[in-house]
N, C-alpha and C positions, 0 to 999 in steps of 0.2 A: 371158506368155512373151516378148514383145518385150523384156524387163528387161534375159533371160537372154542373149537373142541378141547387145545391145549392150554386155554385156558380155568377150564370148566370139566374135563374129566380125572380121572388120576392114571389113566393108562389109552394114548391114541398110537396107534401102528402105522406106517404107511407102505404101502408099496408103488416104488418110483421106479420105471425102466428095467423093472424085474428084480430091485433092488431093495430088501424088507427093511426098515428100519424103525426103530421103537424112539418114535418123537419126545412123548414124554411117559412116565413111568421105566420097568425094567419087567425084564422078560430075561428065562437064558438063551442062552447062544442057541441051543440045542431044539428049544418052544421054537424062536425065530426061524429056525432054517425051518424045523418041520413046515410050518406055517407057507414059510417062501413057496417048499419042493409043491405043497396042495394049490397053491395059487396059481403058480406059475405053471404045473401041470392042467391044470383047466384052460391056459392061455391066456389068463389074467398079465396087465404086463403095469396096470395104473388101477390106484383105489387106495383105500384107509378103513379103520376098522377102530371103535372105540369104545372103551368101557366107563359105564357112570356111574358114579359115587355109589349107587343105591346095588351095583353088580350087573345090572341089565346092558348089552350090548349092543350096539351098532355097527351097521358097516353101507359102505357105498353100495350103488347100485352096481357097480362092477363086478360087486362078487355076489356069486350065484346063491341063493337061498337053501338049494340041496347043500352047499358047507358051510352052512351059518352055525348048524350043532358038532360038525367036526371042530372048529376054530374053537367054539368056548369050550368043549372038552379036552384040548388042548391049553389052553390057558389056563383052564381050571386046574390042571393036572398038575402046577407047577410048584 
């Protein structure tokens, strides 16, 4: 599914073996770590997270719903 998303969003994240990275779009360095330290602090170690044209966000089932408004107020913040 991540093909579909970097095709079709303008910003997909992923996180790979606790490892954040900004597939397509741009994030700073500083949004990315934040984001990592929140995931990975949950225990998170795999998932993606993706914004759509229109601002509305997505994210895997991986990551918990209780930080679905931390993550866009982070992004947002940028």
């Amino acid at each position: 599914m991540i093909w579909w998303l970097k095709l079709t969003c303008p910003l997909v994240i992923e996180l790979h073996d606790r490892k954040l990275t900004c597939r397509k779009g741009r994030l700073p360095s500083s949004t990315l770590r934040e984001i990592s330290d929140l995931l990975v602090d949950e225990g998170i170690s795999k998932g993606h997270l993706w914004m759509q044209g229109n601002g509305r966000f997505g994210f895997s089932s991986s990551i918990p719903k209780h930080q679905h408004q931390r993550i866009r107020n982070l992004v947002a913040s940028t």
